[in-house]
C-alpha positions in Angstrom: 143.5 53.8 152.8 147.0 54.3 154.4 147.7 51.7 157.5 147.2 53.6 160.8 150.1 54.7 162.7 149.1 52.1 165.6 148.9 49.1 163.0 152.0 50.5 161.1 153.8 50.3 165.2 152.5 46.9 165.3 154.1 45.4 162.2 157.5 46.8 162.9 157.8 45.6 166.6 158.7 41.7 165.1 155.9 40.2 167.4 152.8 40.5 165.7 149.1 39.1 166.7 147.4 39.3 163.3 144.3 37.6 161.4 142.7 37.9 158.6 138.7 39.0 158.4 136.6 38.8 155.2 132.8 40.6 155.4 130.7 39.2 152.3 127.5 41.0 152.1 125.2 39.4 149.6 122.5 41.5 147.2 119.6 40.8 149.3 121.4 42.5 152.4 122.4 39.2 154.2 126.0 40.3 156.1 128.4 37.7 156.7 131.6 37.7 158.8 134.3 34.8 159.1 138.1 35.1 160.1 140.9 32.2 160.3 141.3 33.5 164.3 140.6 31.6 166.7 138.3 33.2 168.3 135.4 35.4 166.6 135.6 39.1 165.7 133.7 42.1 166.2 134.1 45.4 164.9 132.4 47.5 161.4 129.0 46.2 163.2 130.0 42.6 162.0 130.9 39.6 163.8 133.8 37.8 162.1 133.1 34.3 163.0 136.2 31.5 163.1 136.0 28.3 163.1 134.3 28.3 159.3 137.4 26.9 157.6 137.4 30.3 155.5 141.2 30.6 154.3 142.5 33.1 150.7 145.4 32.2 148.8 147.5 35.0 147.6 146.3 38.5 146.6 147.6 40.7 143.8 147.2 44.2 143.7 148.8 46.4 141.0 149.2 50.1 140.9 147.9 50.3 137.5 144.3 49.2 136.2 145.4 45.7 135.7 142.6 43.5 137.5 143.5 42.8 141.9 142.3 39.2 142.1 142.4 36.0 144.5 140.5 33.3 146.0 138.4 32.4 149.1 137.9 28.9 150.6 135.9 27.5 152.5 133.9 24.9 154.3 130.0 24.7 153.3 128.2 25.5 156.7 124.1 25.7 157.4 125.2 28.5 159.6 127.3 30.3 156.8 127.7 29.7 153.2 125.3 26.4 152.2 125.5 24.6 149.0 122.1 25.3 148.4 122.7 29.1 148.4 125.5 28.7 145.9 123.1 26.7 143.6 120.5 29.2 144.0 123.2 32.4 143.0 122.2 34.1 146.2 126.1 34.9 146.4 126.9 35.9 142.8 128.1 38.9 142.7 128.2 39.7 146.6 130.6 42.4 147.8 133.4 41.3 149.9 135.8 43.5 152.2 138.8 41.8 153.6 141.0 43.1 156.7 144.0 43.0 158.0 143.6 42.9 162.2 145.4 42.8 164.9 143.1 40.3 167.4 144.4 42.0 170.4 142.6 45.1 169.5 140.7 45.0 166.3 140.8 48.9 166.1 144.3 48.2 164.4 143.1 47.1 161.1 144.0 47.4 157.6 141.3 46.9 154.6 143.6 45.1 151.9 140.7 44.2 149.5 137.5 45.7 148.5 135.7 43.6 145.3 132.9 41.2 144.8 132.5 37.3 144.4 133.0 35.9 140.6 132.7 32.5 139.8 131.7 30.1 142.7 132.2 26.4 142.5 131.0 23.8 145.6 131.9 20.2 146.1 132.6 17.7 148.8 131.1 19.8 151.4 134.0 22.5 150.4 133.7 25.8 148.4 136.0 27.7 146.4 135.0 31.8 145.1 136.6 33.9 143.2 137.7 37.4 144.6 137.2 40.1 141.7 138.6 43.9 142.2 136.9 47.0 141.9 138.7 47.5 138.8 136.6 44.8 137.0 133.8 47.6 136.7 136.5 49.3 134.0 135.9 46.6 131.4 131.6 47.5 131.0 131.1 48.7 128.1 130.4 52.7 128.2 127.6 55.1 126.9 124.6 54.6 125.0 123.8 52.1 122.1 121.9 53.6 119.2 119.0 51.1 118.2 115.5 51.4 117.6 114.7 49.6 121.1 114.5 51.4 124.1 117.9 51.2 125.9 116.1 51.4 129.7 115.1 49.2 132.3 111.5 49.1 132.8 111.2 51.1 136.4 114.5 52.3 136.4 116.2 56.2 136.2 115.6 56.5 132.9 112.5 54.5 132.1 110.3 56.3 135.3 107.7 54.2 135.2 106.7 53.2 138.6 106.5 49.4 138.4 104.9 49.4 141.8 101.6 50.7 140.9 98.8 48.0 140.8 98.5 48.5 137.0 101.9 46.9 136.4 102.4 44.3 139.1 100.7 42.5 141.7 101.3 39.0 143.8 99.5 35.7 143.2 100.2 31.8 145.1 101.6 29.5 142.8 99.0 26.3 142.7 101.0 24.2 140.4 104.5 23.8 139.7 105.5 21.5 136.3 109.0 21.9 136.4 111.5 24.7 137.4 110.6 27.1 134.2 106.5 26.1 134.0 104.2 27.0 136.4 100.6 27.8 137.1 99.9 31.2 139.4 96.4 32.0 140.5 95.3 35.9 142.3 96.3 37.8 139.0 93.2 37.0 136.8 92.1 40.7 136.2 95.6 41.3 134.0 95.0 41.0 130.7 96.5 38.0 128.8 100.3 37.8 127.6 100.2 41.1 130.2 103.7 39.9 132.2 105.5 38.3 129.1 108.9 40.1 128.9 108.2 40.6 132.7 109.8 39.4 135.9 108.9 36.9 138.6 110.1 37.2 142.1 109.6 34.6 144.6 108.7 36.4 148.0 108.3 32.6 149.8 109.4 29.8 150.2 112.9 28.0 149.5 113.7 30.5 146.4 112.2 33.3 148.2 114.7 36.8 146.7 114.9 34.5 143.2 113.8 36.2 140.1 113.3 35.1 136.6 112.2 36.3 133.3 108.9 35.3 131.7 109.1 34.3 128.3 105.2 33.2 127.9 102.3 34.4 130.0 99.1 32.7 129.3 95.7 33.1 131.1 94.1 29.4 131.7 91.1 29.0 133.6 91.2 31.7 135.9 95.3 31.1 136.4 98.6 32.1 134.4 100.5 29.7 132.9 104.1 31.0 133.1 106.7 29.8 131.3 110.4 31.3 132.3 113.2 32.1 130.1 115.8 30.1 132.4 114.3 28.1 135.4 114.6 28.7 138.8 118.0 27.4 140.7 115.9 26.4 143.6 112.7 24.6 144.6 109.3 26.3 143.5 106.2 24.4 145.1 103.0 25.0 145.6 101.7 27.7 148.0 104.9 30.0 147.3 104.0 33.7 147.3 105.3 35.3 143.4 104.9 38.8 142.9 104.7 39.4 138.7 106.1 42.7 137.1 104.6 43.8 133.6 106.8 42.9 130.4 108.3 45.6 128.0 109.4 44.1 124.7 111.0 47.6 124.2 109.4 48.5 121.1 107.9 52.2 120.8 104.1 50.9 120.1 104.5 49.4 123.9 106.0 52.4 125.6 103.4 54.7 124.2 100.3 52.0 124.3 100.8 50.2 127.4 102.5 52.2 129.9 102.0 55.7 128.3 105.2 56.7 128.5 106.8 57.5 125.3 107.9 61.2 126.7 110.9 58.4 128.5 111.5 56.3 125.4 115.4 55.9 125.3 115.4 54.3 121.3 115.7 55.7 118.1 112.4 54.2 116.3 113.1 56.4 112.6 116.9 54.7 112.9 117.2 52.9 109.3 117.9 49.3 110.1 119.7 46.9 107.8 116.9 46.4 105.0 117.4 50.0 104.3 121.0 49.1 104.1 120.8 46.2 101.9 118.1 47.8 99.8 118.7 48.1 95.8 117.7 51.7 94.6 115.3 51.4 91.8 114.9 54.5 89.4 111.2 55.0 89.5 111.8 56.0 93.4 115.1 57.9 92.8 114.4 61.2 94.0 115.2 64.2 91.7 116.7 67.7 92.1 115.0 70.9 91.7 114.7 72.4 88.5 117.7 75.3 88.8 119.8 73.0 91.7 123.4 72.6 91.0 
């Protein structure tokens, strides 16, 4: 994006009235504007809020597809960014925009960064987030991985199937909570037992409310499930939170076809030899033979 005549005018005259703005806009949708003006910001639908103690050390850009990086601090705020929000990951991997303005008339901007947040760290009441480029995306690995497991996401593009139904998910009240990976969910009784393992939990209220996690056991107990999660939840679960549980795919070809009858979408190679066929020792009584005639 080239800088606008106006701005470009601006920058030359030797008296400049510039700021900064940074927009972070988190995965659940949450916006959130802060600039070191000050005075707040408005403009892009966002207001760019001083007075948060939001400040970024030096950015690099290259013209090649070398990583643009930098860093964001900050003050943790109950109105902004809150310790308990980095705890809980609701900021990992938000997208962030950063401006160049002129205050006196915002319509003179410049977009010097576009990226998302890496690693966040948080301590005495201060924050400090790493600024990843779009470039980052360059180092995923490409194309499509030839195992005998499907390669899809249950519910996604290429898996179809719609996790929405009542067959494959549904919500329930957690009644007891033992720790942040075991906990006891009642409402979901009519699902067949071990019927979410594999599956994900999302919290829809409460303190972790947006949270998800992935069920490593599902057990029906006396009319409840017993969930046990892979990793546990980075914020509090109690009882009378609202869960919504998604059906588990352990990927295998039996499963696609059995439980969700969808094997015309099954994105693995099932007939693939695997590494016992590999290692195997030929023995002569199964060494096939050539025709009589074959040369």
């Amino acid at each position: 994006m080239p800088i606008s005549p106006e701005l470009k005018a601006h920058l030359e005259s030797g008296v400049t009235t510039l700021a900064r703005c940074w927009a972070v806009t988190r995965r659940d949708g949450a916006v959130f504007g802060f600039t070191d003006h000050d005075r707040d910001l408005s403009f892009e639908g966002i207001t760019f809020r001083a007075g948060t103690g939001l400040s970024a050390t030096t950015l690099e850009q290259t013209t090649g597809l070398a990583l643009d990086n930098t860093e964001a601090l900050g003050a943790l705020s109950d109105a902004a960014i809150t310790e308990a929000d980095i705890r809980a990951g609701r900021f990992d991997g938000a997208r962030v925009e950063a401006w160049l303005v002129n205050w006196a008339d915002p319509s003179q901007r410049y977009m010097q960064f576009r990226g998302t947040l890496g690693e966040i760290t948080s301590a005495g009441g201060a924050f400090r987030a790493e600024l990843v480029g779009l470039s980052e995306a360059l180092n995923a690995p490409q194309g499509r991985v030839y195992q005998s497991q499907c390669s899809a996401v249950l519910g996604d593009g290429d898996c179809k199937v719609n996790i929405d139904e009542a067959a494959f998910s549904g919500s329930g009240t957690v009644v007891a909570v033992e720790d942040a990976r075991r906990m006891r969910v009642s409402g979901l009784a009519g699902f067949a037992d071990g019927w979410f393992a594999h599956g994900r939990l999302i919290v829809e209220s409460g303190a972790a409310a947006g949270l998800e996690g992935v069920i490593r056991a599902d057990t029906l107990v006396e009319g409840t499930r017993a969930l046990d999660l892979w990793e546990g939840l980075r914020a509090e679960l109690v009882a009378g939170d609202v869960v919504r549980l998604v059906a588990g795919c352990d990927r295998r070809a039996a499963t696609c076809r059995n439980k969700f009858d969808n094997f015309l979408n099954f994105r693995g190679f099932p007939d693939i030899p695997g590494e016992d066929r590999l290692a195997s020792i030929p023995l002569r009584s199964t060494r096939e033979t050539a025709p009589t005639g074959a040369k």
